[in-house]
C-alpha positions, -999 to +999 in steps of 0.1 A: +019-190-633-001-218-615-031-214-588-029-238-562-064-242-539-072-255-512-040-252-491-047-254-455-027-227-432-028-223-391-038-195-377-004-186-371+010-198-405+037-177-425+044-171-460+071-197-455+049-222-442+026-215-477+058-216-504+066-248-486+029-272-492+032-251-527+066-270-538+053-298-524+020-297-545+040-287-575+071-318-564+099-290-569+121-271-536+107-242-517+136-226-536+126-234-571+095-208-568+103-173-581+073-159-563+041-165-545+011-146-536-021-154-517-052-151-540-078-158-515-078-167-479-109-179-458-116-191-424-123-226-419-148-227-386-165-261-393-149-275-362-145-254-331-111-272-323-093-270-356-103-237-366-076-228-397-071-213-428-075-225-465-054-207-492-055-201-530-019-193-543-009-180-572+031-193-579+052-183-604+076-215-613+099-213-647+111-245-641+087-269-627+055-290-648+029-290-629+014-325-622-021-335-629-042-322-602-077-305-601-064-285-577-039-268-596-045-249-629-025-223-650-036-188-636-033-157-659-036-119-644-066-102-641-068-074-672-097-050-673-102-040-705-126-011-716-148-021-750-141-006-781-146+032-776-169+053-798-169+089-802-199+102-781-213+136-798-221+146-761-211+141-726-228+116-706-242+124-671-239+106-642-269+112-615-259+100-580-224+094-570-228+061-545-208+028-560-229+026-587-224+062-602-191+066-591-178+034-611-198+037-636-185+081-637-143+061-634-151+040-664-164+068-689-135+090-674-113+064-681-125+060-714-120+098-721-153+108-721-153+134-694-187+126-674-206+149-654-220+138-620-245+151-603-249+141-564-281+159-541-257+155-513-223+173-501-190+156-508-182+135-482-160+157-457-189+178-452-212+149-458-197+133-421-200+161-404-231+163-412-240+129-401-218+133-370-242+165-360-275+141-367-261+113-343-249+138-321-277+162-314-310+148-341-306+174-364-315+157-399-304+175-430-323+157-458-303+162-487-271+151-468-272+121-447-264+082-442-281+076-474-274+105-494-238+126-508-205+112-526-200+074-518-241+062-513-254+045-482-222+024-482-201+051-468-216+048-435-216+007-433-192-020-425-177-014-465-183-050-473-174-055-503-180-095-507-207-104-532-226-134-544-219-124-583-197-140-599-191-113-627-150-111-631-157-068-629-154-076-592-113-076-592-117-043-614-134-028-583-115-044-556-083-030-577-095+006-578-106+006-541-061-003-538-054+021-555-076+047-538-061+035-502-078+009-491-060-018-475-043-048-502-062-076-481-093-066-497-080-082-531-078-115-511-099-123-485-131-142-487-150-119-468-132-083-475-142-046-458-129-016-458-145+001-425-160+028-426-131+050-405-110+039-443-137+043-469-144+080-472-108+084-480-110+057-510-141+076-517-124+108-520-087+094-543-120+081-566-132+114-571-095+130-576-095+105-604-123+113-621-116+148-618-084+142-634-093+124-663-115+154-673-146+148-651-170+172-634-185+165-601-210+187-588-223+182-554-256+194-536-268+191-572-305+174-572-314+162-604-354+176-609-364+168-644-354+139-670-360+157-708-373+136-733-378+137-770-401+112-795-387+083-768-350+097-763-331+115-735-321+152-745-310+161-713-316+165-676-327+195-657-314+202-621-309+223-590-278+233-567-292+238-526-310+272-528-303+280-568-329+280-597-331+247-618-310+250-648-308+224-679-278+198-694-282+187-728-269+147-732-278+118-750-267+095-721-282+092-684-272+068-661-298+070-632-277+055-597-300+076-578-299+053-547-324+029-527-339+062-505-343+084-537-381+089-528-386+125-543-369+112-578-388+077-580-421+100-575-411+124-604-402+090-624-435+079-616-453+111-631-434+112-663-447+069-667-409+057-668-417+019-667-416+003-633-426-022-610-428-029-568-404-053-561-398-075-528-375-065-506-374-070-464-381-051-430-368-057-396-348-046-371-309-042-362-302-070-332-268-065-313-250-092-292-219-091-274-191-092-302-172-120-277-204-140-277-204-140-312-167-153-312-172-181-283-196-195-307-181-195-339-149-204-330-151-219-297-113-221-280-098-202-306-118-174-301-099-141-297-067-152-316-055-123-332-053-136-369-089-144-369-103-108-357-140-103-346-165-134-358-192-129-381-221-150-389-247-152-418-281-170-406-316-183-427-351-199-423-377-204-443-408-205-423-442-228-427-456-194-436-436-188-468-418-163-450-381-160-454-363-146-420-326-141-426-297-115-414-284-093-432-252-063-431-237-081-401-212-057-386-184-074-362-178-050-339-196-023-346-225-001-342-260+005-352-267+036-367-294+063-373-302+062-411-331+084-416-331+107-448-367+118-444-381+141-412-405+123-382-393+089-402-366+065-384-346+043-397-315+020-388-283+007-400-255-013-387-218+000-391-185-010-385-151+009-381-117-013-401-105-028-371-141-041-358-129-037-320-164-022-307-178-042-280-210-052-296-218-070-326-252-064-350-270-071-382-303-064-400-329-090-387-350-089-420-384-109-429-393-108-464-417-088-477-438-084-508-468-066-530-494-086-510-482-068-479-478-033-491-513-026-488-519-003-516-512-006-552-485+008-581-448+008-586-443+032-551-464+012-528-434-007-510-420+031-508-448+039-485-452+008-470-417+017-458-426+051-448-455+038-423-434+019-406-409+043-401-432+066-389-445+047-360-410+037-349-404+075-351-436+083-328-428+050-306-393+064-301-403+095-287-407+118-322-368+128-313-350+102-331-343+082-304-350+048-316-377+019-301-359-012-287-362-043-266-348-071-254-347-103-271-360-119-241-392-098-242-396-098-273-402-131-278-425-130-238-444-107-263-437-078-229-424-043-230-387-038-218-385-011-182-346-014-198-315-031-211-290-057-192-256-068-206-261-058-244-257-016-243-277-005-273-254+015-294-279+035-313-258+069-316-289+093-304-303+071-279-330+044-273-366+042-259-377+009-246-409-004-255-424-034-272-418-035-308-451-051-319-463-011-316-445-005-345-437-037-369-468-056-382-480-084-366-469-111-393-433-093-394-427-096-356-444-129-353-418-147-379-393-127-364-396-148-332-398-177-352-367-167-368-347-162-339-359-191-319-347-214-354-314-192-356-306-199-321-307-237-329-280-227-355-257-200-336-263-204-297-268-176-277-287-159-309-318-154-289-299-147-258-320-131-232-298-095-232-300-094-269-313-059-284-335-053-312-335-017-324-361-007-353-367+002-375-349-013-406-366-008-436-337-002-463-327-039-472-328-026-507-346-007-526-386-010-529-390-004-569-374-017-600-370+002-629-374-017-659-348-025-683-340-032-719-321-038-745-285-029-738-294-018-698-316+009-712-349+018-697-376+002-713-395+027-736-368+055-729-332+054-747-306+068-739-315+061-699-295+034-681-310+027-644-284+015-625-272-002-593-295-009-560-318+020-568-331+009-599-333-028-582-302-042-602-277-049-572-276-053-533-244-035-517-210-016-528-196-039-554-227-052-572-238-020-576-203-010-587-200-037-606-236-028-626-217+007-627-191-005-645-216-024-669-240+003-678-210+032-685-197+003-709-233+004-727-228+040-729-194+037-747-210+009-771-241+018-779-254+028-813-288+050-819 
């Protein structure tokens, strides 16, 4: 088997029309290939009038010696392999059941160890409707939400699933998500998603898995107590909705608790599991016209049906230090009401499989760090986030109806009277206002700075009818919880923190991905 890169395709290129630059690469006839199929595929945009595909192939040729060329190299199948099993004298508990937990719950069922899970929200058929009665009508249920119950925060995105890691546990993912329904592009394409209309029902054929193999997953299940012994876990103590708390003995915890898991980082904090603030960013949501987005990056072409909705990734580094950058850019899609805490507002950006919503958004995000927290320990980014979620609940109207402005006014430093050809599609509704009421002066001020560089970058970024809708505060998650030796907690074995919560990954498959890493500690470690 040989990988060919760097084929270039047109937009309305075939199969055919890849086989053929393949035997020409490899100096044999289209006919000499047994088989060929597409390992990657991304968008070439550099120029607005040759907009095309370029292709990795993998091609299956008894016959043919491959010449020397950098370009092509022998290609051998992607085999995940679990490590060397030991017998584990207990079974290991799983607490959260977002990307993390849930890969890292497949692996130790795969690996015959029957796991148990526990998730403080409802499974996800309950969990959206649920979230489809918030959006609808502002009733928050704060156990069940857009952050919490089966599948994390990532249910109710875009369900990106590119990364910047490199670690080869990505295909592992990207295979199970197959085999749980989503679509077979995802094992492909440069930029893959699953939409959110598709991902609760990979969520679910996950779970069916697990449950299966011998695992045990046990919803509206909030995990209270961690119990210790001379520097060991013995077991964890929990509570179902409305029961008494109740105790699990295990040797093994891996903590995927999530990036909004406020209560638990607070009880972590009182029992002096080691921990530190980290940096992470604030912002708001901005929304453009999706065919805005498309006219400017890729001009003529734009609205050919191979290439689908545009997407666009911007940065700047200001003279302050500051970093402005987006962030969760949803083609086509929606922003979101994301609160999990009452009289606190947050946003998020989704994005249904087809992206065929009128609008485009993204998180506009300015860094943020220790020196702006204004308080001190391991929580203080946690309530830095809480104050400003808290005014842009009281700016909005204390209803959930979110604060928002137009781009235009925003940078006039003026209150918007209302919106012009950009519809906010915030779910419960939108107050206009001026935005410096509830983001602090240095966040809004290289926000503007931002948007005026970005514009330089993608025109019509700081288009006049542009909305920004705040607040958005859950970039990623404000603590880290230390780690050790084998992915164990510092000071605490037996504990494995894991995924965006703990501060070890940022979206579905690096924080599956660290999943699939800590469960294989589990299955190797020795005490």
């Amino acid at each position: 088997m040989y990988r060919i890169t760097d084929i270039r395709m047109e937009l309305n290129g075939t199969e055919s029309d890849l086989k053929r630059e393949a035997a020409r690469r490899l100096r044999v006839r289209p006919e000499e290939i047994r088989s060929l199929k597409l390992y990657r595929r991304s968008v070439d945009a550099r120029r607005k009038d040759d907009v095309h595909f370029i292709c990795t192939v993998d091609v299956e040729c008894p016959r043919c010696k491959a010449p020397r060329d950098r370009k092509i190299t022998k290609a051998e199948p992607y085999r995940y392999r679990l490590p060397e099993i030991r017998p584990l004298s207990s079974r290991p508990v799983v607490v959260g059941f977002g990307p993390a937990g849930m890969f890292a719950a497949l692996i130790l069922a795969q690996a015959g160890q029957r796991p148990i899970v526990l998730e403080r929200g409802s499974c996800v058929e309950e969990r959206q409707k649920k979230t489809q009665q918030f959006w609808k009508i502002g009733v928050l249920d704060p156990e069940c939400n857009v952050q919490f119950g089966e599948g994390g925060a990532g249910t109710f995105s875009d369900g990106k699933l590119n990364t910047g890691t490199k670690d080869p546990r990505i295909r592992k993912v990207l295979e199970e998500f197959v085999l749980a329904g989503a679509p077979e592009e995802i094992l492909y394409l440069a930029k893959p998603h699953i939409g959110t209309d598709r991902l609760p029902g990979a969520v679910r054929n996950i779970r069916k898995t697990i449950l299966s193999l011998g695992g045990e997953i046990y919803f509206d299940t909030k995990m209270t107590a961690l119990l210790t012994r001379d520097g060991k876990i013995t077991g964890v103590e929990f509570r179902t909705q409305g029961g008494t708390p109740e105790r699990l003995e295990t040797e093994n915890v891996i903590l995927a608790i999530g990036h909004s898991a406020r209560d638990t980082f607070a009880m972590l904090e009182a029992m002096k599991l080691p921990m530190e603030a980290k940096p992470f960013a604030v912002g708001a949501r901005i929304e453009h016209l999706q065919s805005m987005i498309d006219k400017a990056q890729y001009g003529k072409f734009a609205g050919h049906p191979a290439l689908g909705a545009a997407d666009y990734k911007l940065a700047v580094h200001l003279p302050t230090g500051r970093g402005v950058y987006t962030f969760c850019m949803c083609p086509g899609g929606t922003v979101v009401a994301a609160a999990s805490e009452p009289g606190r507002l947050v946003t998020n950006g989704m994005s249904e499989f087809a992206r065929d919503g009128v609008n485009a958004n993204s998180a506009l995000l300015v860094n943020v760090g220790p020196g702006d927290f204004g308080g001190e320990g391991p929580l203080a980014g946690m309530e830095f986030q809480r104050r400003l979620e808290e005014k842009a609940f009281e700016l909005g109207g204390g209803n959930y109806r979110a604060p928002a402005q137009r781009v235009e006014d925003f940078l006039a430093r003026r209150a918007s009277t209302g919106f012009g050809s950009v519809v906010p599609t915030y779910p419960i509704g939108v107050t206009p206002c001026s935005l410096d009421d509830c983001l602090p002066e240095v966040i809004a001020d290289s926000m503007r700075e931002g948007l005026r560089q970005m514009d330089t970058r993608l025109k019509g970024f700081a288009s006049p009818d542009a909305v920004l809708t705040a607040v958005e505060t859950r970039s990623s998650s404000p603590v880290r919880l230390l780690r050790g030796e084998g992915l164990q907690s510092v000071g605490l074995r037996g504990l494995y923190p894991c995924g965006e919560g703990a501060g070890y990954a940022g979206g579905i498959v690096s924080a599956a991905v660290d999943g699939i890493r800590c469960a294989e500690r589990v299955l190797m470690a020795v005490y």
